[in-house]
N, C-alpha and C positions, 0 to 999 in steps of 0.2 A: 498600594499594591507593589508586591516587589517584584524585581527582573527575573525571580526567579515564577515567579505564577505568568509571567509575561512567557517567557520561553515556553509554561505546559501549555499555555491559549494556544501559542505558534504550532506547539506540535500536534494539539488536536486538531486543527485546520487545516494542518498537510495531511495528516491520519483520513480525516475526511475527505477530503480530495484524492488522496492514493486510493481509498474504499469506493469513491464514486468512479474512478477508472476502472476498478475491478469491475465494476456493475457493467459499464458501456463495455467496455471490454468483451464478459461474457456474451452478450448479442452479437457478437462479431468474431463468435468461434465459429470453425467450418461446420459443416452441419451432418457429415459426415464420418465425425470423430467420434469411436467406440467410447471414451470414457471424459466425454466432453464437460461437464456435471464438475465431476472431481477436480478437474485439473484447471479447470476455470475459475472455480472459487475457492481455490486456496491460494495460502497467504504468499506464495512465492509465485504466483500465476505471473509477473514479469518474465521468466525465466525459461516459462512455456512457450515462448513466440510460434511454433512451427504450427500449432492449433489454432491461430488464430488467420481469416481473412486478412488485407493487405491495411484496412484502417482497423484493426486491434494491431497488427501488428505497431501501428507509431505507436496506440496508445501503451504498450509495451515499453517501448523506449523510455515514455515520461515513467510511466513508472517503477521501471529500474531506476533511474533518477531519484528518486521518490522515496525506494525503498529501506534504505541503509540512514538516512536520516528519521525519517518513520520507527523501525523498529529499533535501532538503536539509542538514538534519540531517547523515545519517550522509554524505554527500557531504563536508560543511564535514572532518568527521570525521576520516574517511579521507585527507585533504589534512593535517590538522594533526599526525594521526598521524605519516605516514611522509614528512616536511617539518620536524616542529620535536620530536618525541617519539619519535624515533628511538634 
């Protein structure tokens, strides 16, 4: 197996954990937020912190942390893949 199927394992497994923050996340919007639904479970829901209770808010944190290696990451990925690793 090469380092490069080793690096798309790694970035499925932050993907998965960035998406399982999204999850816990979403139960710990206010619950009094008109358009709580959307803005929950989209992909940049780190970004939304003021929707969320005080523990989505950390979970916000990580996943800003999260995010930029995540999508760009497996972005770069997926380009090098089925472009030069074909």
């Amino acid at each position: 197996m090469s380092i490069f199927y080793l690096v798309g394992i790694f970035l499925f497994l932050l993907a998965f954990v960035y998406f399982g923050l999204q999850i816990v996340a979403f139960y710990h919007t206010k619950k009094s937020e008109e358009y709580r639904g959307a803005n929950g479970l989209a992909p940049w829901w780190p970004f939304n912190q003021d929707i969320y209770d005080d523990f989505g808010q950390k979970l916000c944190s990580y996943g800003r942390k999260l995010f930029y290696p995540v999508w760009i990451g497996g972005i770069a990925w997926f380009v090098l893949k089925y472009n030069y690793f074909n």
